[in-house]
DOBA-664540 format. One record per residue (C-alpha): x, y, z; residue in one letter; residue number from 1. Coordinates in steps of 0.25 Angstrom, whole numbers. Layout:
BEGIN
PT    c1    c2    c3 rest  nr
PT     X     Y     Z    A NUM
...
This chain:
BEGIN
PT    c1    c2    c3 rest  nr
PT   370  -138  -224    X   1
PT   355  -135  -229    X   2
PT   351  -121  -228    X   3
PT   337  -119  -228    X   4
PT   329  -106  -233    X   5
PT   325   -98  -220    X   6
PT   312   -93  -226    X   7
PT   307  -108  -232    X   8
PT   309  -114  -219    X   9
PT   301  -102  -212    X  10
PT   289  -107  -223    X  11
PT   290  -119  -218    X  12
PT   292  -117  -204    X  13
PT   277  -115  -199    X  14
PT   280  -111  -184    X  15
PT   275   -99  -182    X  16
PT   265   -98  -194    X  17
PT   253   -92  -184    X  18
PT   257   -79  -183    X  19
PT   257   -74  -196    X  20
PT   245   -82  -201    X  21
PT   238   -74  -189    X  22
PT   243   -63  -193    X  23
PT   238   -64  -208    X  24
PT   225   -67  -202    X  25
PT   224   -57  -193    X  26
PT   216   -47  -201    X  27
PT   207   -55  -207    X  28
PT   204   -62  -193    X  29
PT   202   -47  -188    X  30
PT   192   -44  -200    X  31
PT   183   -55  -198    X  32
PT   182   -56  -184    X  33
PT   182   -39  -182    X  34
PT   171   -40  -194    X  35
PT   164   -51  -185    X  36
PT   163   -41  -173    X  37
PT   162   -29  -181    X  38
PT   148   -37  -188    X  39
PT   143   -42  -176    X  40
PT   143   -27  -169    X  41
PT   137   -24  -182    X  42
PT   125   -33  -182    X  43
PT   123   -29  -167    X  44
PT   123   -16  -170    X  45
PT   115   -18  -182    X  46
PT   103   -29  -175    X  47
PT   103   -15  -163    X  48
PT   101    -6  -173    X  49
PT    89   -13  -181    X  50
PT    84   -17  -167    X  51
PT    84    -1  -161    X  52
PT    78     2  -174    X  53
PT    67    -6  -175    X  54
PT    64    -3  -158    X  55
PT    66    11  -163    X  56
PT    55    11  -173    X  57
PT    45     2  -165    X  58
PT    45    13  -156    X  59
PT    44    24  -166    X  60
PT    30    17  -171    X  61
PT    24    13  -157    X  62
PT    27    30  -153    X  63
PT    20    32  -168    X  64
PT     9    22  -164    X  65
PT     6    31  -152    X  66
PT     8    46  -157    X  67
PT     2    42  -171    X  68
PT    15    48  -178    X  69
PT    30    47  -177    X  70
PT    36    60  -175    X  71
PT    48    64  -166    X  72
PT    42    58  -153    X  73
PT    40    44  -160    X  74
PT    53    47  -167    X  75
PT    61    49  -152    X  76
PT    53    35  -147    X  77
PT    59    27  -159    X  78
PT    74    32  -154    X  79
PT    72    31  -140    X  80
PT    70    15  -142    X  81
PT    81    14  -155    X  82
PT    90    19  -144    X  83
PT    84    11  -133    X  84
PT    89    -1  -143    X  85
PT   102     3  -150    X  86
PT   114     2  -140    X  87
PT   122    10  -148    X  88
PT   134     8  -135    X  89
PT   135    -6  -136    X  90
PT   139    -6  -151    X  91
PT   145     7  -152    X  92
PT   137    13  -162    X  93
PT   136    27  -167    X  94
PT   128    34  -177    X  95
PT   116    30  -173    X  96
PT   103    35  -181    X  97
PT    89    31  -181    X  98
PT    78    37  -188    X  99
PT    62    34  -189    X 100
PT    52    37  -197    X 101
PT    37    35  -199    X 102
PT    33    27  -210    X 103
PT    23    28  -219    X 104
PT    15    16  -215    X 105
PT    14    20  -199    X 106
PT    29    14  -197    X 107
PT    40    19  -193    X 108
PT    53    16  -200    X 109
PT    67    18  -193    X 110
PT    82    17  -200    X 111
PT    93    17  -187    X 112
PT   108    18  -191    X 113
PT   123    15  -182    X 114
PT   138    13  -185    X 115
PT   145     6  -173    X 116
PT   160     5  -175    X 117
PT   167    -7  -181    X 118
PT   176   -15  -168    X 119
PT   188   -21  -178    X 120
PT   185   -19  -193    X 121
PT   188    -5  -190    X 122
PT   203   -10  -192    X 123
PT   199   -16  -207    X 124
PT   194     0  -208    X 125
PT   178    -2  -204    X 126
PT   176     7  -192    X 127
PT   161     6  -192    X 128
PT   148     0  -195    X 129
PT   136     8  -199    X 130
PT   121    -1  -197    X 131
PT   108     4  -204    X 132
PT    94    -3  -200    X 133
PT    78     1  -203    X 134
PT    67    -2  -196    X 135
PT    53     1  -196    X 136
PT    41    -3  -186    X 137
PT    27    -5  -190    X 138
PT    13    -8  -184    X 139
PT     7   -22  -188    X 140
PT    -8   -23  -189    X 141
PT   -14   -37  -188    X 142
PT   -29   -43  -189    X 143
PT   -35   -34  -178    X 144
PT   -49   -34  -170    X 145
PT   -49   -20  -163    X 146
PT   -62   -16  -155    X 147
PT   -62    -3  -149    X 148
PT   -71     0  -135    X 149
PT   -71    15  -135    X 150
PT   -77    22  -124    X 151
PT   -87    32  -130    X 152
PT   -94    38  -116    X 153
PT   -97    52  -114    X 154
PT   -82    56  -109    X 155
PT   -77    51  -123    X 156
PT   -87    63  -129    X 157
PT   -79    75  -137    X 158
PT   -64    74  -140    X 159
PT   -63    60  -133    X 160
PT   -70    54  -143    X 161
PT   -65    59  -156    X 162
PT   -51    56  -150    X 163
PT   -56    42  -148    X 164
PT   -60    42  -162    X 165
PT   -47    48  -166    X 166
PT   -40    38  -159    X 167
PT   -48    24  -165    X 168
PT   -44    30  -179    X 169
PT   -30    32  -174    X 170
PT   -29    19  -170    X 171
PT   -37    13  -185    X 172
PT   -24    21  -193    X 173
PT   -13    14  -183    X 174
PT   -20     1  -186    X 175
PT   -20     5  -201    X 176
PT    -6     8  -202    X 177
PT    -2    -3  -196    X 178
PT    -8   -14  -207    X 179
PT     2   -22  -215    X 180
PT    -6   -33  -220    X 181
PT   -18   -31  -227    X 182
PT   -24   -43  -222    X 183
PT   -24   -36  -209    X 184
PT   -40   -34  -201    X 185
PT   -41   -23  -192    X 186
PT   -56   -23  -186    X 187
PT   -60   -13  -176    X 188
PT   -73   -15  -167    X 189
PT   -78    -3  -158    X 190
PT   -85    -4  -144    X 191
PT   -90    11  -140    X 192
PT   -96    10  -126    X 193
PT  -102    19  -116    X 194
PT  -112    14  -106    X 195
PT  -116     3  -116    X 196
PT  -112     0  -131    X 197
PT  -120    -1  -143    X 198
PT  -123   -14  -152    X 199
PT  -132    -8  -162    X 200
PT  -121   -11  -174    X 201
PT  -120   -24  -169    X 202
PT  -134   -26  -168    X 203
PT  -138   -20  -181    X 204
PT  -127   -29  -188    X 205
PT  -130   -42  -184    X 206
PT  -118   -44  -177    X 207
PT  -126   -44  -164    X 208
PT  -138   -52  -164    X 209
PT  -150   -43  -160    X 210
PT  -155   -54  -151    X 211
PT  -142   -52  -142    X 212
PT  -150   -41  -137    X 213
PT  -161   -44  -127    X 214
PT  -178   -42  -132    X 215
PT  -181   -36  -117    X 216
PT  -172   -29  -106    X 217
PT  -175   -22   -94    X 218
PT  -171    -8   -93    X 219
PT  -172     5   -80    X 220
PT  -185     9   -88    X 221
PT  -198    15   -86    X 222
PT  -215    12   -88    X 223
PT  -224    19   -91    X 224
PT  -235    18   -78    X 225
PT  -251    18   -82    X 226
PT  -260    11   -72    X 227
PT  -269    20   -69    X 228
PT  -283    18   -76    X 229
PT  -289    30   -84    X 230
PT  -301    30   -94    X 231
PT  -299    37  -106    X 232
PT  -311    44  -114    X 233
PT  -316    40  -129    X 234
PT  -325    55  -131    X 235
PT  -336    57  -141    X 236
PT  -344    70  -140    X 237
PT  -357    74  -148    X 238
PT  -361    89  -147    X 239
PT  -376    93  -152    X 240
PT  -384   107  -150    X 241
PT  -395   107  -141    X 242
PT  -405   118  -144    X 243
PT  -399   130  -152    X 244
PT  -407   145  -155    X 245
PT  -415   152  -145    X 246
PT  -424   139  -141    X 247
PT  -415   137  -127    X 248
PT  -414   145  -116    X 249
PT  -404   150  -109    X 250
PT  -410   142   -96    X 251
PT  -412   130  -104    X 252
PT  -398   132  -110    X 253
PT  -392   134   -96    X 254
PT  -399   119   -92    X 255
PT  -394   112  -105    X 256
PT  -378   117  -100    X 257
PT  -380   113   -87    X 258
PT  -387   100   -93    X 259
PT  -396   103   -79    X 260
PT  -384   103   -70    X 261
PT  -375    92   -76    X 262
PT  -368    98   -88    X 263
PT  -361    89   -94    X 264
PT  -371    79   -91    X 265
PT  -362    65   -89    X 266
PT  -365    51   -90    X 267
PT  -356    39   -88    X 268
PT  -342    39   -82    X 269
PT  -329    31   -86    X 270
PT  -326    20   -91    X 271
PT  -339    19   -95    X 272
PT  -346    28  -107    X 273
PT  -347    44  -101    X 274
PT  -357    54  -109    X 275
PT  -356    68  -106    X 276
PT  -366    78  -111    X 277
PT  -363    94  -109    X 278
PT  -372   106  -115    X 279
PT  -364   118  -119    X 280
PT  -372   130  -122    X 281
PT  -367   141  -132    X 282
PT  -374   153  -140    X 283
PT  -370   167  -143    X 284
PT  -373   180  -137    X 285
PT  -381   181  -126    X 286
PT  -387   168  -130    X 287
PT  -375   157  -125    X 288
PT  -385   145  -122    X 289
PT  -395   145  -134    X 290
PT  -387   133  -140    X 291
PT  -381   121  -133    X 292
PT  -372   110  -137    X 293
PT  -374    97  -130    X 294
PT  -360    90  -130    X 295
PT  -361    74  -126    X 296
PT  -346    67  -124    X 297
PT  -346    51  -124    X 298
PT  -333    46  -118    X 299
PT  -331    32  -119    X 300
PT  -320    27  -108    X 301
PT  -306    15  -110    X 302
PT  -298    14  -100    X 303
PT  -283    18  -101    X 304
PT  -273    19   -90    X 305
PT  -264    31   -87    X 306
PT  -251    34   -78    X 307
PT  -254    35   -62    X 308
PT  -245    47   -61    X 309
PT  -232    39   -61    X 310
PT  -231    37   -76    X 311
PT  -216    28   -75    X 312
PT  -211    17   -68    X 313
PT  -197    17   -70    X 314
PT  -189     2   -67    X 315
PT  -185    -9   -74    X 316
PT  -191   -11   -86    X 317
PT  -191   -25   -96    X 318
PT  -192   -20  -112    X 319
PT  -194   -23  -123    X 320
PT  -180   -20  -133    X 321
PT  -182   -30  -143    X 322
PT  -185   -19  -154    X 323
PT  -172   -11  -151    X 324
PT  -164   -22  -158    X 325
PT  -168   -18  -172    X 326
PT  -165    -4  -168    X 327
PT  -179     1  -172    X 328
PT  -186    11  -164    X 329
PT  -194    10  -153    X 330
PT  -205    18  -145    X 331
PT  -202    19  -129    X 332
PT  -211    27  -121    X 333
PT  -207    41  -116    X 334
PT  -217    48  -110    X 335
PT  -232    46  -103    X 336
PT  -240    58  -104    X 337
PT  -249    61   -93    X 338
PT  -262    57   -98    X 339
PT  -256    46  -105    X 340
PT  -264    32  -104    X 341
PT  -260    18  -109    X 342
PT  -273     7  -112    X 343
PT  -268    -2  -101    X 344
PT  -263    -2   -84    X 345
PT  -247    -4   -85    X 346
PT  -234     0   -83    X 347
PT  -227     2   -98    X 348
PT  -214     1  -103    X 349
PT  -209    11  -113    X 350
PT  -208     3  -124    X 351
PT  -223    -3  -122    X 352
PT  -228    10  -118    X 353
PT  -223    16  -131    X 354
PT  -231     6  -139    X 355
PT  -244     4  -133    X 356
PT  -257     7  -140    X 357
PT  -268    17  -135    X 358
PT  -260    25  -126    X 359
PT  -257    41  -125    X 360
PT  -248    51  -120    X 361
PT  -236    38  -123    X 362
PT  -224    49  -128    X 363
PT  -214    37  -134    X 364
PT  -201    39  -142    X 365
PT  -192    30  -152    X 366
PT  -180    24  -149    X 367
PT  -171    17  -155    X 368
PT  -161     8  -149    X 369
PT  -145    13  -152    X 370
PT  -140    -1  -148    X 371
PT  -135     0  -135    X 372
PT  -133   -13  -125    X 373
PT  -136   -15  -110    X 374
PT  -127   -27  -107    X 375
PT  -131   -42  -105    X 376
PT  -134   -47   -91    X 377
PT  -123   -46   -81    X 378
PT  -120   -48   -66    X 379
PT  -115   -39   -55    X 380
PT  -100   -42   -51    X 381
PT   -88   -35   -46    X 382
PT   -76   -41   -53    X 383
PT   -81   -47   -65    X 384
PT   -66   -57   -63    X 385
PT   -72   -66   -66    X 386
PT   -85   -63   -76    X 387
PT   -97   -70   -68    X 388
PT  -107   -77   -76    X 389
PT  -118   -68   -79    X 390
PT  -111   -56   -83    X 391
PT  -115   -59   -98    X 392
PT  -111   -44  -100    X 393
PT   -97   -48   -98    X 394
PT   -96   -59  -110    X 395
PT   -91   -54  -121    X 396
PT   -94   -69  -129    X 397
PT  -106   -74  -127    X 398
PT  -120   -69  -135    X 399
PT  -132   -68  -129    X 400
PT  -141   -80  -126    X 401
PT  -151   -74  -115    X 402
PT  -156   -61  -110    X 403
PT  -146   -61  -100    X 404
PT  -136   -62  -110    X 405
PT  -143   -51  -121    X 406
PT  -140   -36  -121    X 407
PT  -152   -25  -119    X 408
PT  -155   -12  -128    X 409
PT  -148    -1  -121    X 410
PT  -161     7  -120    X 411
PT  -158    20  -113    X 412
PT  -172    26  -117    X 413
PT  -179    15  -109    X 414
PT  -171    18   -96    X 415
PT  -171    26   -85    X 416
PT  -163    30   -73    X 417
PT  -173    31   -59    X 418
PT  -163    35   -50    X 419
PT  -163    27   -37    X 420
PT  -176    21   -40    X 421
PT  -170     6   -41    X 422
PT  -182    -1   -44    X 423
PT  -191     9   -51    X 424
PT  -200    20   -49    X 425
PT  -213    26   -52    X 426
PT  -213    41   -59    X 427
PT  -220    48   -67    X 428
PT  -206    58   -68    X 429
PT  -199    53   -83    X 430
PT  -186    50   -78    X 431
PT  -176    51   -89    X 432
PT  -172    39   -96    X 433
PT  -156    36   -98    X 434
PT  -147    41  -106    X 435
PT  -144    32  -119    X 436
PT  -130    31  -119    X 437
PT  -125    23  -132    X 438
PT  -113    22  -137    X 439
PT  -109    20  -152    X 440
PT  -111     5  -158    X 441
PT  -101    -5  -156    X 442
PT   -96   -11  -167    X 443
PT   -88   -23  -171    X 444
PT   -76   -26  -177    X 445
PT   -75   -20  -191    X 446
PT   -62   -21  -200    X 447
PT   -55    -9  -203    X 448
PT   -51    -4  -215    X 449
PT   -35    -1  -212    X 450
PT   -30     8  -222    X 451
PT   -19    18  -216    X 452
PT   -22    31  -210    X 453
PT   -38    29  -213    X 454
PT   -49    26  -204    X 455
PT   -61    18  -210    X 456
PT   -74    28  -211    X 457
PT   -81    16  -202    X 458
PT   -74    20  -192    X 459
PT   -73    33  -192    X 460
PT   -87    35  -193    X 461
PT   -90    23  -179    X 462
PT   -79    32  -173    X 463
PT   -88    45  -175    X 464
PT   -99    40  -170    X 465
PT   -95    36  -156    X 466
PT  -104    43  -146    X 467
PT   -98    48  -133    X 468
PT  -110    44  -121    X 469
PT  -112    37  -108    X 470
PT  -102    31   -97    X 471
PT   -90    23   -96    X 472
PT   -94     8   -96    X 473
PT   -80     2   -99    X 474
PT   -85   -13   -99    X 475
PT   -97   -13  -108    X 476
PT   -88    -8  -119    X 477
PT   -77   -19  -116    X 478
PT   -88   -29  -113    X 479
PT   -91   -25  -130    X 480
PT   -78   -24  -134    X 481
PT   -75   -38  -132    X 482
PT   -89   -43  -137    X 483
PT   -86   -37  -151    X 484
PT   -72   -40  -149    X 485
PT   -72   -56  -144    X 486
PT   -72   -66  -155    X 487
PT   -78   -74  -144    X 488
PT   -91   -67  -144    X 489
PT  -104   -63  -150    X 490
PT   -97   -57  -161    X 491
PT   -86   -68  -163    X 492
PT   -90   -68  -180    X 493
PT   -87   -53  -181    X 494
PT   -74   -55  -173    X 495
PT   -69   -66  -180    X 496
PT   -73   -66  -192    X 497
PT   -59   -70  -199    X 498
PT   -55   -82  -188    X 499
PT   -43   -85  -196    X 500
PT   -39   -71  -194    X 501
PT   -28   -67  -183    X 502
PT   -34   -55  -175    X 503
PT   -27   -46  -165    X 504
PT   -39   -41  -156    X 505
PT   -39   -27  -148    X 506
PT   -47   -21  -141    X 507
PT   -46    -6  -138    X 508
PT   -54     0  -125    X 509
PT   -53    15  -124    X 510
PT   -60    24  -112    X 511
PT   -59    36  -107    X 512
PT   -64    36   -93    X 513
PT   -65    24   -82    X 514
PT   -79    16   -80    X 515
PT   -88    25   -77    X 516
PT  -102    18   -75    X 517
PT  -116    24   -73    X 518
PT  -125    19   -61    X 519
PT  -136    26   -67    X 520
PT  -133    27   -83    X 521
PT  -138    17   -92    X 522
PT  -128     7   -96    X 523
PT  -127    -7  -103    X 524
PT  -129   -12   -89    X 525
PT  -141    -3   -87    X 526
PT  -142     7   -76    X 527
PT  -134     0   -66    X 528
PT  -142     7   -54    X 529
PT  -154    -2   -56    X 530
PT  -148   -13   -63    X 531
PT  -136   -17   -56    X 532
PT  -130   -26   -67    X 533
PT  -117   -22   -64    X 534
PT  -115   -19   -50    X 535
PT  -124   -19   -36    X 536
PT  -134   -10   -35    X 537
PT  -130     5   -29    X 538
PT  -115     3   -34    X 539
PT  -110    16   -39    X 540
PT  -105    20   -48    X 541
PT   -90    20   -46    X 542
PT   -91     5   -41    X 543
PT  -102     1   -52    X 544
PT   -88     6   -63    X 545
PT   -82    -3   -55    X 546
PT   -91   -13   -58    X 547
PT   -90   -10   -74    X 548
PT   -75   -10   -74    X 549
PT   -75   -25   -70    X 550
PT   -85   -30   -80    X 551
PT   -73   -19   -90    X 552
PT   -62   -29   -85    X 553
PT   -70   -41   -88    X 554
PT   -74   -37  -102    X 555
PT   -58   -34  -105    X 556
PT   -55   -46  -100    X 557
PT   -65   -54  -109    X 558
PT   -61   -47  -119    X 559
PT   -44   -51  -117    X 560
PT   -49   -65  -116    X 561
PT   -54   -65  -130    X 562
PT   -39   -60  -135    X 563
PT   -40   -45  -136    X 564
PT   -31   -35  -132    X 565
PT   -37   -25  -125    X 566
PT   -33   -10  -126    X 567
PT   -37     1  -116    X 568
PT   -36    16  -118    X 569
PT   -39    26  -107    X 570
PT   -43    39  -113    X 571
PT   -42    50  -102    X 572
PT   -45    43   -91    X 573
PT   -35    34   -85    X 574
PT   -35    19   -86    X 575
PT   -41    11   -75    X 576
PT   -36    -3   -69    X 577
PT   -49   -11   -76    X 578
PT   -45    -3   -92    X 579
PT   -30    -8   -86    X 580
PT   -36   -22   -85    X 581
PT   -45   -21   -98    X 582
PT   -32   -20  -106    X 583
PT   -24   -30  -111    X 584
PT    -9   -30  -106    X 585
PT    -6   -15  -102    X 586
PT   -13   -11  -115    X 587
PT   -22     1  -107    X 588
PT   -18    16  -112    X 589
PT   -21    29  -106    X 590
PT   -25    41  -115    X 591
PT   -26    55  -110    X 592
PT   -32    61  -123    X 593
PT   -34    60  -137    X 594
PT   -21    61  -141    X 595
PT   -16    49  -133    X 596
PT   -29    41  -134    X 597
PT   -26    42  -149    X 598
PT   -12    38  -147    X 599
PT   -16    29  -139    X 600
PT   -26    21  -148    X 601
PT   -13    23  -160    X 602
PT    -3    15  -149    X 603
PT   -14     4  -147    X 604
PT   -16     2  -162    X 605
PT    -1    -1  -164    X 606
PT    -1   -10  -152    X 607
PT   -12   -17  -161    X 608
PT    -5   -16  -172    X 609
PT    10   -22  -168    X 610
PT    21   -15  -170    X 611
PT    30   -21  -178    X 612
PT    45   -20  -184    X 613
PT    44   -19  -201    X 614
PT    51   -24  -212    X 615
């Protein structure tokens, strides 16, 4: 009989071996898969985290980019979206922190913090997990072209306009901040308008040919009237004694001062040679005769012409403005005199009647042309969808080749409103002339220095010299704002003067009131009662803004085709369905006063800029 060890047959037995090689393995099974599960809530809970952080801080920077600092509103706007982003629920997380913080370079920097509870390495002892992220968000400034079309009419007079001034230069800093690369350009151009704009800096540059501007134009003016003939006296006079002591009676004395019934003796009449003779006795005492003086005046006669009463017609007028492109001065004609005469019959203009030779009682002054435009021919349309062909107003691309196609001198001293008399009138009443409502110049774009929290001295000092005047003529400034702007048009060499160069292009139209025309004022389209470039005669003037406001939508649109984003800031006043339609996207704001305009223009300028996540 063989006996056989119990313990060396259970080593060799291998049924049942399963149990206790699972068993053994058991906790290491345990570690890795509970580390799997325990890792993978982990980098759940930490992608959420970094993701809350970074939405949190993005926000925190776009409220700082509208209040211009980041204080405990900002701070509360940052939070709300961290929260919005971070379901604490879902991955049972406690301890929740998040903190922001300006930075010193206009970011804002953020440190969020959570522990979430471990699901099966709490049995190896590791209860929890604790996650610490940062973030920061910053605005990006890339190669920008900014051309600003500011409304500068008389509603914008007082606080309006130094808040507008306050709020370009807000915008300058936000764009400063924002800068990151030093090969970055940021040019800004500016288009001031009123009832017209001003190209004198463009014109005293070079940048715009003078010959774009037309040698003759017609204008509501007045001449001066002389077509009555008159004759006009060259006097000589010889005076002699005749007798003297006590040789002449008084009888005789009496006869020579009569000159026998016919003192003065006259010969001759006009225009021929007249000769007057005319005795005047004189003495002393009782004696007043014993002396005479014989006084004998020779008039030689020209003929000259003089006013028949009504010393103006007033109606359309052709001038001469070919001199006002070199901004020298000029004489107009300001006054006729009553006994004032020219050398020939004729109806004068102001300009001629302030140069001619051998007249009297002409008053002129000097004028200088500021540099103001009337616009190129147009045509009369409702819609402007599409732009007819005619209204060269409405190109923004093409230069002049005709005078249809040249702009006029603005020439407010040369114009004159003559209330309902549509086709001119004789007066001899001096009706006042227009008033000459010019806005600052425009000017193109410029680059600008980009040094934080400075504003260059050039434009500080363009900024102080806006002038507040006239009405609201919305598209005669938009109608400029994209000729500076396109880099399809007249001015394509300024615009692109680095091809190579990837540029972001913006444009930024601020207002304060809706399209408020003038039937009578003088505009860059004239006085519209007599002219009717723009709409039918006797249209007033509630239907002529309507009028302007579709040439305003057709100018934005122009300018969108040429790839700008179009910005539109209502200052006061509300927003109208036509600034709606100028702006790109829904990129139209509404400003109640200074404080939110300036906020306003901060929010546009980070919207510019890009925000964006930092390293």
């Amino acid at each position: 009989m063989i006996t056989v060890n119990p313990l060396r047959a259970l080593g060799r037995d291998r049924r049942g071996n399963t149990l206790p090689i699972f068993a053994a393995s058991l906790i290491p099974l345990i570690a890795i898969v509970g580390g799997g599960v325990d890792a993978s809530r982990g980098y759940l809970a930490k992608t959420q985290l970094q993701n809350a952080c970074d939405a949190g801080v993005l926000a925190g920077r776009r409220a700082m980019a509208k209040s211009g600092e980041y204080e405990t509103g900002e701070r509360a706007k940052a939070r709300t979206m961290f929260n919005a982003n971070f379901e604490s629920e879902i991955i049972d997380a406690d301890l929740i922190k998040f903190e922001t913080a300006a930075g010193s370079d206009g970011d804002v920097t953020g440190t969020a913090s959570a522990r979430i509870p471990t699901v099966l390495m709490k049995i190896f002892g590791k209860t929890e997990l604790s996650f610490s992220v940062d973030c920061m968000a910053e605005l990006q400034i890339t190669n920008s072209d900014i051309m600003f079309v500011l409304d500068t009419t008389g509603s914008m007079s007082g606080s309006k306009i130094d808040g507008l001034r306050d709020a370009v230069e807000d915008f300058h800093k936000t764009i400063a901040s924002s800068v990151n690369d030093d090969d970055v350009r940021v040019r800004y151009g500016f288009v001031p308008y009123s009832m017209t704009v001003n190209a004198r800096d463009l014109l005293t540059s070079g940048a715009m040919p003078a010959d774009y501007i037309a040698d003759t134009a017609i204008y509501q003016s007045r001449r001066g009237r002389f077509t009555e003939a008159a004759w006009l006296p060259n006097r000589s006079e010889t005076d002699r004694e005749v007798e003297s002591g006590g040789k002449l009676s008084r009888n005789r004395c009496d006869e020579y001062q009569d000159n026998y019934g016919n003192n003065p003796e006259q010969y001759g009449s006009p225009p021929g040679r007249t000769v007057t003779v005319h005795y005047e006795g004189y003495g002393r005492g009782r004696k007043p005769c014993r002396r005479l003086k014989e006084t004998v005046t020779v008039d030689s006669y020209r003929q000259v012409y003089v006013s028949d009463g009504d010393k103006w017609r007033y109606e359309e007028v052709e001038l001469d403005v070919a001199d006002l492109t070199s901004f020298g001065s000029v004489e107009l004609a300001t006054w006729i005199s009553d006994d004032a005469y020219v050398p020939t019959s004729g109806l004068y203009d102001l300009r001629t009647l302030a140069e001619m030779e051998d007249t009297s009682g002409i008053y002129t002054t000097s004028y200088t042309w500021g540099g103001c435009i009337m616009e190129r021919d147009t045509v009369v349309d409702a819609d402007m969808d599409p732009v007819p062909g005619g209204a060269y107003d409405l190109d923004i691309n093409s230069a002049p080749d005709s005078d249809a196609t040249r702009w006029k001198p603005h020439f407010a001293p040369a114009v004159f409103y003559r209330n309902n008399y549509y086709n001119g009138v004789n007066s001899n009443t001096t009706i006042s002339h227009t008033s000459n409502r010019c806005p600052a110049p425009m000017r193109l774009f410029q680059e600008v220095d980009l040094t934080p929290d400075e504003v260059p001295e050039w434009l500080e000092d363009y900024l102080d010299d806006l002038d507040p005047v006239g009405n609201t003529y919305h598209d005669i400034g938009m109608i400029w704002g994209g000729r500076l702007a396109s880099p399809s048009g007249i001015f394509a060499s300024t615009v692109n003067d680095e091809p190579d160069r990837s540029v972001s292009r913006h444009i930024i139209f601020m207002t304060d009131g809706k399209m408020e025309p003038s039937v009578s004022g003088y505009s860059a389209y004239g006085i519209e009662k007599y002219e009717n470039r723009v709409a039918p005669r006797y249209t007033d003037g509630d239907d002529l803004a309507d009028y302007h406001d579709a040439r305003f939508v057709a100018a934005c649109n122009a300018i969108k085709d040429e790839g700008y984003t179009v910005w539109v800031i209502g200052f006061g006043a509300s927003l109208t369905d036509e600034m709606r339609a100028c702006a790109t996207g829904h990129r139209a704001y509404f400003s109640s006063d200074v404080t939110e305009l300036r906020a306003t223009f901060r929010y546009i300028a980070s919207q510019v800029a890009d925000l964006r996540l930092g390293q």
